[in-house]
C-alpha positions in Angstrom: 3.2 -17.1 -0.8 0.6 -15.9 1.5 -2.0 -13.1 0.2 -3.0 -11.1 3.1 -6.3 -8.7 3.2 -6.8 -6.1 5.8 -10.4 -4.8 6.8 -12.4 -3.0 9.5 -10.6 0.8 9.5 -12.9 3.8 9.1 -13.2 7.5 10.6 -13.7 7.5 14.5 -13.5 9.8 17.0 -11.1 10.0 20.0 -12.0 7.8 22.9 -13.7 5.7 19.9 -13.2 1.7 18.9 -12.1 -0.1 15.8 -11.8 -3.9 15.2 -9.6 -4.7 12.7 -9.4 -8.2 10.6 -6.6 -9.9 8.4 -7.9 -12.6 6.4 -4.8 -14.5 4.9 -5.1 -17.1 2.3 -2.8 -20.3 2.1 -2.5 -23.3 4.6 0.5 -21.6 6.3 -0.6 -19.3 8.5 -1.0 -21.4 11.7 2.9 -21.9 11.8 3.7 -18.2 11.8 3.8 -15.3 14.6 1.6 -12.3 13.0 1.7 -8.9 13.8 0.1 -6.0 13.0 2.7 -2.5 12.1 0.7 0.9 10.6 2.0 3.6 8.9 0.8 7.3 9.8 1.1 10.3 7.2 5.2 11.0 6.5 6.6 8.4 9.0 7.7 4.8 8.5 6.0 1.8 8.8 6.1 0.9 12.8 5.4 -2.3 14.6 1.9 -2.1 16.7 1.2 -5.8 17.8 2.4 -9.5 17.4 0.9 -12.7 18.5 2.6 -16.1 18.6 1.4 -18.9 15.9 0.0 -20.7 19.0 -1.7 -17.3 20.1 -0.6 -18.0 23.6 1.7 -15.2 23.9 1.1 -11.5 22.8 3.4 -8.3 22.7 2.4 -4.9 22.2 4.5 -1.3 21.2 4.0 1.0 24.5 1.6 3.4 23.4 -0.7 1.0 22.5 -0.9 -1.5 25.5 -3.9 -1.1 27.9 -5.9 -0.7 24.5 -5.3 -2.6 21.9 -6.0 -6.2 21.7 -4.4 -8.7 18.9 -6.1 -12.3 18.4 -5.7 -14.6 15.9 -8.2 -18.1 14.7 -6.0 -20.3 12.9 -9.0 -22.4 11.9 -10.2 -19.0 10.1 -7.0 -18.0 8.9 -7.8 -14.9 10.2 -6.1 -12.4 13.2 -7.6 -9.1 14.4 -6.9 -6.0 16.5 -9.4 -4.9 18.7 -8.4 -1.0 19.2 -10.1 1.1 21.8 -10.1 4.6 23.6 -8.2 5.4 19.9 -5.9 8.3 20.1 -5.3 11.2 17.3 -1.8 9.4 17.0 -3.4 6.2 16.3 -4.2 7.6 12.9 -2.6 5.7 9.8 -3.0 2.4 7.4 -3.0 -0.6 9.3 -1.4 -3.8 7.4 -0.8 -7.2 8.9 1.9 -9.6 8.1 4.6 -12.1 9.8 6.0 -10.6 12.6 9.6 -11.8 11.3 10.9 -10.5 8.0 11.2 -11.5 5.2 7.9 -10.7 5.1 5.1 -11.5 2.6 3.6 -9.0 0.6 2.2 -6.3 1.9 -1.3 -6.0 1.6 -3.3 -2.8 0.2 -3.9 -2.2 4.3 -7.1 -0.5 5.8 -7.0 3.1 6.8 -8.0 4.1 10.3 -8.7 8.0 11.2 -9.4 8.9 14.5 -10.8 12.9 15.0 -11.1 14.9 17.6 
């Protein structure tokens, strides 16, 4: 089982930037496509990015692409989402995980606010 910690959300203001990071423990995490999914106030949890183990290939929801940038280093164990001109909508807990379910267990997430 992979233990996955999410970092780097905060308050910002429209038009701002965020870098999220997902540090995940374990010697497994180089095999599998990541992604990133949030979940905003009342809705369900939604897909937002995925990035292949290789991080060769990337794939974005619609509303996001043009803006949001997913990485990942395998040496690190780590993966990231660089988020800019950040939208009210945007607003929500971010979590990472495998893009394919079964997924691992969720992490706590980090919350990201974006004001206007």
């Amino acid at each position: 089982q992979v233990q996955l910690v999410e970092s780097g959300g905060g308050l910002v203001q429209v038009g701002g930037s965020l870098r999220l990071s997902c540090a995940a423990s374990g010697r497994t995490f180089s095999s599998w496509d990541m992604a990133w999914f949030r979940q905003a106030p009342g809705k369900e949890r939604e897909f937002v990015a995925s990035i292949r183990y290789s991080g060769r290939s990337t794939d974005y929801t619609d509303s996001v692409k043009g803006r949001f940038t997913i990485s990942r280093d395998n040496a690190k164990n780590m993966m990231y989402l660089q988020m800019n001109s950040l939208k009210l909508e945007d607003t929500g807990v971010y979590y990472c995980n495998k893009r394919a379910e079964p997924h691992w267990t969720w992490g706590q997430g980090t919350q990201v606010t974006v004001s206007s």
